[in-house]
Each structure stands twice: as C-alpha cells, then as structure tokens.
TORVOTOR-473180 format. One record per atom (N, C-alpha, C): residue in one letter; x, y, z. Coordinates in steps of 0.001 Angstrom, whole numbers, plus 500000, padded with zeros to 6 digits. Layout:
<nodes>
AXYZ ...
</nodes>
This chain:
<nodes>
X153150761774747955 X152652763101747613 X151207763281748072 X150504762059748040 X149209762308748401 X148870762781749604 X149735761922750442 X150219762632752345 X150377763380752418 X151515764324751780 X151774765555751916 X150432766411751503 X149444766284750797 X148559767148750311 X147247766845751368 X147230765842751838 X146309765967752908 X146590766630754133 X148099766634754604 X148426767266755573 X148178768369755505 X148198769540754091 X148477770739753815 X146756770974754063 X145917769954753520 X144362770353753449 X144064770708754620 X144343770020755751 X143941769378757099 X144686771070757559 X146025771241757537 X146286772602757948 X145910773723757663 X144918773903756293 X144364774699756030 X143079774693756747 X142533773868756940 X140759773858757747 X141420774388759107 X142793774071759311 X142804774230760943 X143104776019760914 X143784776413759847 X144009777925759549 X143168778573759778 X142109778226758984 X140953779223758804 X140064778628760025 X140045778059760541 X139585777601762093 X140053778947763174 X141216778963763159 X142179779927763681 X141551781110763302 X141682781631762221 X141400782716761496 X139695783238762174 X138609782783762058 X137608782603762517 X137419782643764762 X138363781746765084 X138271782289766660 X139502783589766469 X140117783946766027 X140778785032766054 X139949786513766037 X139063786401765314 X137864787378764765 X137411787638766127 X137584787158766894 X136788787451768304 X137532788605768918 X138563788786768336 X139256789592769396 X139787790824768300 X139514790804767218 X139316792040766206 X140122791506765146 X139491792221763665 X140358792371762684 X141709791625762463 X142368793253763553 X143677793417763579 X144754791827763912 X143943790826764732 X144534789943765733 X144925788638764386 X143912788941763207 X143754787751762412 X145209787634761364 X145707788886761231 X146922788536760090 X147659787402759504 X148412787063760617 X149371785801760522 X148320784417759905 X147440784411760957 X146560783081760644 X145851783271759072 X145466784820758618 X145006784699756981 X146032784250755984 X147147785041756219 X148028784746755307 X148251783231754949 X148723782512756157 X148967781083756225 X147468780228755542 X146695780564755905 X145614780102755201 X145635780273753718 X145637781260753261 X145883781555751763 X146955780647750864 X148171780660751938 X149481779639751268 X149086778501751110 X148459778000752647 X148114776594752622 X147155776144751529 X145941777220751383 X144669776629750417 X145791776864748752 X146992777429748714 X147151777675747495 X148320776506746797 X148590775757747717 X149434774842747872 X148501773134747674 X147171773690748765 X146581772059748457 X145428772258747459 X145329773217747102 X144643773313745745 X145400772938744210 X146617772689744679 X147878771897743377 X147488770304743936 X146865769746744121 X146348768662744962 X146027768065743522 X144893768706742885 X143909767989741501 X144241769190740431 X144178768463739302 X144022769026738228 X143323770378737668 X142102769608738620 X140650770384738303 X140717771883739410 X141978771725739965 X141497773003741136 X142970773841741466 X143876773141740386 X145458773560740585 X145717775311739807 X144577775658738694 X144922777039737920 X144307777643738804 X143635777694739813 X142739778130741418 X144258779173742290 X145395778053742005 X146348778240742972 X147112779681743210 X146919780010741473 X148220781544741516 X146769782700741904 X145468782459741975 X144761783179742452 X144621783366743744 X144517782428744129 X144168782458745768 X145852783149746471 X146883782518745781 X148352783463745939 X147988785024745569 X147140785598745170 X146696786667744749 X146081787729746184 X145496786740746287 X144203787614747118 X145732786860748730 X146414786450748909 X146657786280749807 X147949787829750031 X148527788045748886 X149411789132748456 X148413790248749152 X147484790244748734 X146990791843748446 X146089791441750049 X145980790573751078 X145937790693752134 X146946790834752979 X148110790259752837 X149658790808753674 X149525792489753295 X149696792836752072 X149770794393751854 X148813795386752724 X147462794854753142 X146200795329753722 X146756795135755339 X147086794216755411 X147473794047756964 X148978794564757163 X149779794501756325 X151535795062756983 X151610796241755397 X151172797342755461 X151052797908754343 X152944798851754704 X152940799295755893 X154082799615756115 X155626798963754800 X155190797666755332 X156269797284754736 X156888797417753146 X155763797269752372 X155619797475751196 X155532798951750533 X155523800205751463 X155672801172750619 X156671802038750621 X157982801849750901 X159042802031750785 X159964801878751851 X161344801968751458 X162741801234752330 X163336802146752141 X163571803036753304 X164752804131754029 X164107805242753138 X164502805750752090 X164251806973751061 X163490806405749924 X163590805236749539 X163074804131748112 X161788804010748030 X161041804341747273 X159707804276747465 X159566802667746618 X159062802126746707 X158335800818745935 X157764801053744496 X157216801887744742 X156099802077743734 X157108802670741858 X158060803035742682 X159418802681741589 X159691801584740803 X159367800546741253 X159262799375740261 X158341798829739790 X156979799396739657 X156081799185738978 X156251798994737283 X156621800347736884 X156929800188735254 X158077799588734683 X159125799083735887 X160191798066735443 X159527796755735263 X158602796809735967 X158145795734736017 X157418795171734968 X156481796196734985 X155143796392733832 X156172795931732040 X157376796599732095 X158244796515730988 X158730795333730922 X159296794734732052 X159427792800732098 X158194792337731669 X157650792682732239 X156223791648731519 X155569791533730108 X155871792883729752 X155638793661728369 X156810792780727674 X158021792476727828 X158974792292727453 X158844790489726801 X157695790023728075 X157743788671728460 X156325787683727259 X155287789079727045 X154542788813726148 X155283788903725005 X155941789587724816 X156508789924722966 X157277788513722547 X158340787666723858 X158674786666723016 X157990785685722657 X156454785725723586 X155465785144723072 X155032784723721389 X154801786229720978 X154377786775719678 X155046786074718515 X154621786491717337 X155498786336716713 X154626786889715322 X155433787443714477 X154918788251712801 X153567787414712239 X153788786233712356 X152916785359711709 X151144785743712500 X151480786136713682 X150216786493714249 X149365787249713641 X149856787895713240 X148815789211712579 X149125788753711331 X148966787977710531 X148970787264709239 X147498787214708883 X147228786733710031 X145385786358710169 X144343787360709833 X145236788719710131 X144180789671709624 X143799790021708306 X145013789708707039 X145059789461706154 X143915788580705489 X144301787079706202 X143521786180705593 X142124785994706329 X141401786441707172 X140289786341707820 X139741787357708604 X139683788923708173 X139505790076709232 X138270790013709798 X137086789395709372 X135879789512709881 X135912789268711361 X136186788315711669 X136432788121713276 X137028789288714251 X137993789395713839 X139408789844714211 X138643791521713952 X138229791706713236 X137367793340713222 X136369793372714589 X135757792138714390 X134539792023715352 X134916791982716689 X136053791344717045 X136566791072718530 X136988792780718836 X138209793104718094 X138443794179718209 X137885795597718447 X136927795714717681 X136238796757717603 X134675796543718855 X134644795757719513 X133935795123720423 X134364795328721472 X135719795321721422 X136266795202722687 X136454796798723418 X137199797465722189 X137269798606722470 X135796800012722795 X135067799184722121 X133412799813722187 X133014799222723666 X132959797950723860 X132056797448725018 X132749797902726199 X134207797965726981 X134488797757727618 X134901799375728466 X135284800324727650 X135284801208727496 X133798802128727925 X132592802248727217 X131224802539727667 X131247802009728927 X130840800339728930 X130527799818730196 X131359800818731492 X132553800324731297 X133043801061732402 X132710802589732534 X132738803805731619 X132096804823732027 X130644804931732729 X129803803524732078 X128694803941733064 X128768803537734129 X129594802477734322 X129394801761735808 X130342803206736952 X131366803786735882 X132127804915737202 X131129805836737306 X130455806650736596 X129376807625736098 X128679807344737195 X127885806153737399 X127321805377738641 X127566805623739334 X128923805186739986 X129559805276741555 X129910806229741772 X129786807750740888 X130197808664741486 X129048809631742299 X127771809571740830 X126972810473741036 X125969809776742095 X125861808195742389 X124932808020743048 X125221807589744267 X127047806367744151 X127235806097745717 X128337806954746143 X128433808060745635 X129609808815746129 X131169808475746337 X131390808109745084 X132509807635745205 X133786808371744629 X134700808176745498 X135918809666745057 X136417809642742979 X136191810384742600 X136215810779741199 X137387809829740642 X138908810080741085 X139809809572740770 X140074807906740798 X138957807559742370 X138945805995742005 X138357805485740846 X137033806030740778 X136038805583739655 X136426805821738281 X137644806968738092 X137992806688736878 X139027805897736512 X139149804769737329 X140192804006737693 X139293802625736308 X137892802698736919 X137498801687736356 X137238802051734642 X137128802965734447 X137239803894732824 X138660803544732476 X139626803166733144 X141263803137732398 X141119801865732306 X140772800797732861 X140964799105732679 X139836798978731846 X139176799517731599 X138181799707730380 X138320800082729049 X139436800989729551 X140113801618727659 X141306800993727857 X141830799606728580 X143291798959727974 X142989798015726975 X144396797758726193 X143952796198725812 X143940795023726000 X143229794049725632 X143742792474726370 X145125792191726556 X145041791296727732 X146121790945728506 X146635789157727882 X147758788629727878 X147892787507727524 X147435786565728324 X146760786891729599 X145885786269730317 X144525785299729758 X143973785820728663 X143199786222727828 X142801785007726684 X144737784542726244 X144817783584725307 X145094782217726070 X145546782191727278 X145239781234728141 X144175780380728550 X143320781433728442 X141695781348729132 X140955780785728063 X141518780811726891 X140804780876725140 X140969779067724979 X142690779034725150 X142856777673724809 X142175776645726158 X141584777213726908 X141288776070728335 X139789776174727715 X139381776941727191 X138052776962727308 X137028776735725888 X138302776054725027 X138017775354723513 X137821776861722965 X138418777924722798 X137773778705721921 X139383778444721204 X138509779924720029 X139619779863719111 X140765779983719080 X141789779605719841 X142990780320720717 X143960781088719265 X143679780727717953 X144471781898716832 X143804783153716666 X142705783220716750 X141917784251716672 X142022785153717982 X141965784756719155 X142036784960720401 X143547785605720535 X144742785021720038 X146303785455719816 X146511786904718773 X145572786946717650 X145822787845716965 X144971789043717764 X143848788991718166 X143271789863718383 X143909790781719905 X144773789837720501 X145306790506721866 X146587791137720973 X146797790491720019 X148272791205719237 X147740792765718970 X146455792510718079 X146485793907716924 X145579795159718510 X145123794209719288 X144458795519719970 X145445796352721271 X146808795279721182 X148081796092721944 X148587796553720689 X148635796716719856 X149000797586718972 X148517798727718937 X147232798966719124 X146426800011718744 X146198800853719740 X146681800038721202 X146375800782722359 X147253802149722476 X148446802201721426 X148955803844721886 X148138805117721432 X147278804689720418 X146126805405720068 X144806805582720871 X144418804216720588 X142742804728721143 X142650804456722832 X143637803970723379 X143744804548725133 X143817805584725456 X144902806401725068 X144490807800725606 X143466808773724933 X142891808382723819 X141776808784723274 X140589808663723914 X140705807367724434 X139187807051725021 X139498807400726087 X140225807448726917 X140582807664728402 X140287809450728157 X140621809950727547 X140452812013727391 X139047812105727369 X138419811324726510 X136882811106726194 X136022810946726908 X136399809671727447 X135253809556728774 X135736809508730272 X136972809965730273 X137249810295732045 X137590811567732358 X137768812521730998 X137786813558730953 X137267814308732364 X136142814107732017 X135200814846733311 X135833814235735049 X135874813228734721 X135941813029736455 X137925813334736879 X138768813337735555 X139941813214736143 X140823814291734790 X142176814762735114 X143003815037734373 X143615814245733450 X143093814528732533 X144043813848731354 X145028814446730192 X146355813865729773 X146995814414729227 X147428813580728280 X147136813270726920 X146846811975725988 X148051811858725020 X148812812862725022 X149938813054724637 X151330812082725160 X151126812499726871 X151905811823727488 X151516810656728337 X150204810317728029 X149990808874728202 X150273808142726889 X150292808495725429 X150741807741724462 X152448807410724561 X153480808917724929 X154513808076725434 X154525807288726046 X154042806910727527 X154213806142728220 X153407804563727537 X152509804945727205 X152208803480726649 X153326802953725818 X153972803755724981 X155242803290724044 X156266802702725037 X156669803298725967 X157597803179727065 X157443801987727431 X156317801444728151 X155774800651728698 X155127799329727970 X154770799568727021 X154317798421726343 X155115797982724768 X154907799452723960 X154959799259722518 X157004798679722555 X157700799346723073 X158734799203722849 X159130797759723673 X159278797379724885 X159254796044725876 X158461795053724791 X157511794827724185 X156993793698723028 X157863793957722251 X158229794887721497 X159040795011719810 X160563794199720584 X161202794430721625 X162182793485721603 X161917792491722100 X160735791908722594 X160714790658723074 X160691789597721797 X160071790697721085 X159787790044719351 X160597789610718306 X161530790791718761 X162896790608717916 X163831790047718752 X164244789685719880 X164868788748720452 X164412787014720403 X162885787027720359 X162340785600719874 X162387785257718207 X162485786279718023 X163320786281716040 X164136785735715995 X165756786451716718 X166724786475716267 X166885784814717029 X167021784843718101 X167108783729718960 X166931781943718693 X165500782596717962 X164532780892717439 X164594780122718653 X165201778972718425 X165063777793719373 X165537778024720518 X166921778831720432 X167814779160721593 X166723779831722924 X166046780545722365 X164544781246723354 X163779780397724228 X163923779240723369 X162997778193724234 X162683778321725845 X163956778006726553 X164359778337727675 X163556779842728475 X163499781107727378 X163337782017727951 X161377782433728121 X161066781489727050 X159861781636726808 X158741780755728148 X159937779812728592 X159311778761729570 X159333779459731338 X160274780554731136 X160514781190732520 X159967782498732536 X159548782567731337 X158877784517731241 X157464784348732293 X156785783330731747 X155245783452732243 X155260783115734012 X156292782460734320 X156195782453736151 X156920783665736626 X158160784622735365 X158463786000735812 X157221786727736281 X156184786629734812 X155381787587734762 X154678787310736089 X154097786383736288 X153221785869737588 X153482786923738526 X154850786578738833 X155411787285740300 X155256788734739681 X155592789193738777 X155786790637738537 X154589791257738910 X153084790266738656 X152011790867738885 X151508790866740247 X152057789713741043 X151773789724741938 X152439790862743162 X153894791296742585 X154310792401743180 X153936793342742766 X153252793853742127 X152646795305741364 X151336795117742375 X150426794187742655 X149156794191743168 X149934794600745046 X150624793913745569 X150896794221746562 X151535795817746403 X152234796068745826 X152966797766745977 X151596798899746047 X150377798355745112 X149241799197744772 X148328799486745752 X148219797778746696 X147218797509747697 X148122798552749129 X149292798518749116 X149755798770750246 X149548800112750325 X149842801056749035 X149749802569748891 X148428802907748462 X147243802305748279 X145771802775748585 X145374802233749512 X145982801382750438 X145191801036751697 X143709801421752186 X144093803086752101 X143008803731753434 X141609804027752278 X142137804253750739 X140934804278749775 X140347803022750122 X141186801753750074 X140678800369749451 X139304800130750953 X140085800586752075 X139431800139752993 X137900801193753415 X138008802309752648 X137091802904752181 X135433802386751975 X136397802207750383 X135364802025748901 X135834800557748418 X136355799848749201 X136559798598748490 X135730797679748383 X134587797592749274 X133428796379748642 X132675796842747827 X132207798123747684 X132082798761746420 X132367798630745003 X133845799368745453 X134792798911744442 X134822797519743925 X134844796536744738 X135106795092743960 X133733794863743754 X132672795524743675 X131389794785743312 X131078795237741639 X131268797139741617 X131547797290740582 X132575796857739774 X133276796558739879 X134647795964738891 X134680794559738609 X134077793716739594 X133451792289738920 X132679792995737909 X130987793593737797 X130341793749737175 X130895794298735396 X131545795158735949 X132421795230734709 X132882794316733714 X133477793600734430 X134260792016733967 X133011791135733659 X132402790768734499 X131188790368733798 X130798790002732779 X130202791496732892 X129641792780731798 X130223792150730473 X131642792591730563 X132237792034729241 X132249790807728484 X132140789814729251 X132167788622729041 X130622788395728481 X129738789091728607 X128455788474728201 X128080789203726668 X128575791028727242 X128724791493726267 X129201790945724714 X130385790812725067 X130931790212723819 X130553788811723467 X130209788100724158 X129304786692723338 X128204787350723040 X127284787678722915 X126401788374722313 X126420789573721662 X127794789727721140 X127683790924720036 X128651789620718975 X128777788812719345 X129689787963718061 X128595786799717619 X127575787233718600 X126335785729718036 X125265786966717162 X125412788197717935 X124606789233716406 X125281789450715406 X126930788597715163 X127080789016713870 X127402787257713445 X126746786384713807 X125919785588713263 X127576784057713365 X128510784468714666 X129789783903714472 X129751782488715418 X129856781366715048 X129455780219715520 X130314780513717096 X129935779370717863 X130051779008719377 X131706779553719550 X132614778755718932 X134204778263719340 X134207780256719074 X134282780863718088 X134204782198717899 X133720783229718939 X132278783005719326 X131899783811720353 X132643783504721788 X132900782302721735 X133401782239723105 X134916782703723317 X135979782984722181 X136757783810722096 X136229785250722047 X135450785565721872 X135185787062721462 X135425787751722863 X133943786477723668 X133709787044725037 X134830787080726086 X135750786284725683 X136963786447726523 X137740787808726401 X137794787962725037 X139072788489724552 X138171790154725051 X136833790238725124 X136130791567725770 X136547791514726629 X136153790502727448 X135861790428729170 X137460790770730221 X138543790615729127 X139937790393730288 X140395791410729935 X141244791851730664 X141982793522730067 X143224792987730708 X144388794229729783 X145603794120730688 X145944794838731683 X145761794084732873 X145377795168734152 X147170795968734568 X148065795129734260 X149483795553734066 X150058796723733647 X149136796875732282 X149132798266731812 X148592799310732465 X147403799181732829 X146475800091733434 X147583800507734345 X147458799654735470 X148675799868736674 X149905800718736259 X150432800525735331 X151253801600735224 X150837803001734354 X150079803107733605 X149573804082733817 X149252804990734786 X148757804086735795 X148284805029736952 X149235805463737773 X150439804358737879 X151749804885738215 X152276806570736922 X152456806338736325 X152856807125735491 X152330808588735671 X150649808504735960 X150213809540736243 X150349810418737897 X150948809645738388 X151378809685739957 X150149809875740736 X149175808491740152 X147843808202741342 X147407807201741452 X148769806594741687 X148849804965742032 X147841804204742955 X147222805367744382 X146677805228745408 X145183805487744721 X145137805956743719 X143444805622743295 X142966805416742235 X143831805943740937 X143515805383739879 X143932803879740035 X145345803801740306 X145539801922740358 X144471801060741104 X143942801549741978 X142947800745743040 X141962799491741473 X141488799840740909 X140316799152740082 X141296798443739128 X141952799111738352 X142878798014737718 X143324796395738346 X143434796957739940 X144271795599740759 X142969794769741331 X142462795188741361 X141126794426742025 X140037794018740650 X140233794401739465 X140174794091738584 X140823792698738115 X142119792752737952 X143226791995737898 X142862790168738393 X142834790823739722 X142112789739740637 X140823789006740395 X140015789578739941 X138738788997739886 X138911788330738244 X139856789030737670 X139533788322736252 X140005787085736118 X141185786761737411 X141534785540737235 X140810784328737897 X139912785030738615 X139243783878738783 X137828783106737888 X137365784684737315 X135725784637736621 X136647783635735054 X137778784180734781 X138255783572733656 X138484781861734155 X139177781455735544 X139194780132735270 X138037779477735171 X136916780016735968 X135747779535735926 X134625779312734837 X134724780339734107 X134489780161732797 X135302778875731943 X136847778946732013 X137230778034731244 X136818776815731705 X136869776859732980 X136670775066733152 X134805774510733012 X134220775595732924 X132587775236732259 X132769775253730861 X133283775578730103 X133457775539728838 X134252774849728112 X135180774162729136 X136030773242728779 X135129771600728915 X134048771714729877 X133599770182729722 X132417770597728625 X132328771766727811 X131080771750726596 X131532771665725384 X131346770585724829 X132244770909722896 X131349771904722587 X132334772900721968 X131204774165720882 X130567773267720071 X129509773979720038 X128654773512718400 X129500773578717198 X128642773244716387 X129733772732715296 X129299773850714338 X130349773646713307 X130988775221712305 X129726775097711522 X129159776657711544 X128848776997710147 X129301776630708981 X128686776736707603 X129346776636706615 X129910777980706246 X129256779071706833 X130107780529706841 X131241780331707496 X132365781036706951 X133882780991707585 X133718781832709117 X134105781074710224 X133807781478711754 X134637783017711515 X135463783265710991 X136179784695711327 X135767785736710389 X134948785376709682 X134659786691708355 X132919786484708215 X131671786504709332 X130552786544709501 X130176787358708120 X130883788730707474 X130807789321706628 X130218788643705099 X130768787177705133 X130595786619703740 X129694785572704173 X128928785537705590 X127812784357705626 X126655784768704495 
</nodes>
C-alpha cells in the first residue's frame, strides 16, 4: 500500500507539472490535467492520517472545477434540467441527518439551557448581521450583482449543518452540546430563516417568507422527522443505514455543488474571487465571533470551542435549495456553494489545531449554564 501511495504522490507532482506547462497555451488547454490532479492529490492525501479528512475536500474543489471547465455537461440532458435534483437531494440528506438524531438530544435543553441558549442565539445573531454587512459591502462598494450578495445573507440565516458535530468531536469540543444545538437550531430554522432572510435581504432581493417556510418544511423539517422515526422504529436494524447515509450525503453534496457551479458559471467567473474572499471572511468571522461571545459569557475552553464551531458552519445544503426553490440557483446558490467549500476546509483545520491542544480545564461553574457561575 505504501507503493501504491507513492506512485499516486509522484503522479500528482507530475499532474500539476502538466497543469502549469499547459498554462502556456491558455486556461482553456488545462482541464483534463486539473481534474486528474485533484483525484490524484485526493487519493494520496488518504496516504496519513493527519491529511486523509483533506481528501473529500480537495474531491470538492476538483467537482466544482470539471463543472467550470465542461459546464455543458452538467446542466441538463435532452429536455431534463439538473438542477431538478437538487431538493431530492437536499431531502436525502435531510433524511440522512434525522437517522442521526435522536429525542434524547434535545433532553439537554431541559437539563443545561445556558449553553445551548448561548450557542443558539449566537448563532442566529452573529451569522446573520455578519453576513448582511459583508453583502451590504459588496454591493454598495465593489459592485456586486444584488442577487449574488444576498446569497451570502441566506447561508447566514441557515442553520448548522451536521458538518459541524464532526468538526466538534475532532476538535475536543463538546460534541453533546454541539449535537443539541445543530438539533434545536434546525428546528427553529422554519421560523427565524425566512424571518431574517425578509429582514435583512429584503432590500437587495425578493422575498416571500411564507413560501420559504414551506419549503424549509419540505426540505428539511419533514426529511429529519422520518429519518427520526425510522431510526426509532428500526433501533439496531438502522445500523447499516446510519453507516451509508454520511458517504450518501458526501456525494449528494458534492452533486448539488457541481449542478450550482455549472449553472452560475458566467456569475462565478465574474465575481468569484470576490465572492470566495468575502464568504471565507464570513466563515471566519463566525468562528471567532462565537468563541468570543461564549468566553463573554464567562463558558470554559471545551464550550467556546463548540460555540465557535457551531457559529462558524452553516448548512450550506439548505441554503442551496432554497435558492433552488426560489428559481436563482445561478446567483443566490453561488455563496452557499463556495461557502460549503471553504467551510470544509477552515473546519478541518481548525480541528486538527485543536485537536493537538487539551482545553483548559472546567470551571467549577457548570460549562453549559454560565447563568449560575
């Protein structure tokens, strides 16, 4: 195995070797040689431990470069548009978190809300603002088309993604606290999403909050309630289904980012370094944000560093279909997916610095209820 992974390394330097004298002769000439590069680095990056959660990212950015270079292909077959299976999709995945879940999750709010208030109500405050000012920004100062920028206002008013509780347990935080809080704030999202989305994108875009709360039901609330009650009824028998949901979901996301990239192409190629500069910042943003609004309410290390996650990641899945839903896949979706992307990488990177730091050690105040320090 070790052979095989040097061979793959060695073909990757020679890829992007390729890739690089290809550039000489334009852009256009480099396709074949990026793609292969992307497979190869995503293949010998399963090489080490330390560089293998690297892999479904770099499969990421290699997706949403085939889509940039053969966009043809990806946006529809004979009469079929693609972009049709976005919210089937979005609903598998939705489907794929719920058998996750389970009743006992939100138990916690019961017995410890201080946290679980603080993450929550943090999340939905920080991420939400941030993003209006950062679109507010790109519209009025670098001119940027209205409908993209309120792209970054919708991945701003979603809720965390199960991406989120992944990132929690790699990175020593609280991964129960981190589980409930992605539970109760997809709960809440059929409310205060299209609330906040009427609120602050109002101005730059059409909103209709009515029928974005169906669709969030459509799309999220209902796809969890049976994933929930099928991991109920099921118990052990699920096992099986619970072990194949999360490489469904993978691909599901990775085909939603290609259907999105292929049908904003000519925006992405626009406003896209733009775009991805603001939408890191965003992500960021959140991540710092929220460790420092859970250390002003006085919540030890393992706590804040869930907080800042559970701010910093959104469910870009949702967003995406939203923007499908609203039929402006080509610019509201643009920031959600390039969003998407960047979170998976700022999140592994974070986890694996935080994974070689033990948190400090507990208060004698209870870490989830700062309220009774």
């Amino acid at each position: 195995m070790k052979f095989f992974y040097k061979v793959t390394i060695a073909l990757t330097i020679a890829a992007l070797v390729a890739v690089l004298i290809m550039l000489s002769k334009g852009l256009e000439h480099t396709g074949p040689y990026v793609l292969t590069f992307f497979v190869l680095l995503a293949v010998s990056l399963c090489s080490s431990p330390k560089t293998k959660s690297f892999a479904y990212t770099v499969l990421i950015f290699g997706a949403a470069a085939m889509a940039l270079y053969y966009p043809a292909f990806f946006i529809s077959y004979g009469s079929f548009k693609y972009a049709t299976l976005i919210i089937p999709l979005i609903q598998l995945i939705m489907f794929g978190m719920g058998t996750s879940m389970h009743y006992q999750d939100f138990l916690g709010v019961l017995k410890s809300p201080g946290g679980i208030i603080i993450g929550v109500v943090s999340h939905f405050i920080i991420m939400p603002l941030l993003g209006f000012s950062i679109a507010t920004f790109s519209v009025k100062l670098a001119g940027m088309p209205a409908e993209i920028a309120a792209g970054i206002i919708l991945i701003g008013c979603c809720p965390n993604g199960m991406a989120s509780n992944v990132v929690s347990y790699l990175a020593r935080a609280n991964l129960a606290l981190s589980v409930t809080i992605t539970s109760i704030s997809t709960m809440l999202s059929p409310v205060l999403t299209p609330f906040l989305m009427n609120l602050l994108a109002g101005p730059l875009i059409k909103i209709d909050p009515w029928l974005m709360v169906a669709d969030i039901f459509k799309m999220v609330m209902i796809p969890i309630a049976l994933g929930v009650l099928f991991s109920s009824i099921a118990k052990k028998r699920s096992s099986w289904l619970k072990r194949i949901m999360p490489v469904i979901s993978m691909g599901g996301i990775i085909c939603i980012i290609i259907i999105i990239t292929a049908a904003g192409r000519e925006s992405l190629l626009k406003v896209g370094l733009l775009l991805a500069v603001l939408v890191l910042m965003h992500n960021i943003g959140g991540y710092l944000l929220g460790f420092w609004s859970a250390k002003a309410f006085g919540m030890e290390e393992r706590d804040c560093r869930t907080i800042a996650i559970e701010v910093g990641m959104q469910n870009g899945g949702m967003a995406a279909g939203l923007a499908k839903a609203m039929g402006k896949i080509a610019t509201l979706g643009l920031a959600p997916v390039i969003f998407s992307t960047f979170m998976n990488i700022t999140g592994s990177l974070l986890a694996s610095y935080w994974h070689k730091r033990k948190p400090g050690p507990a208060h004698k105040a209870t870490s989830q209820n700062p309220a009774e320090a």
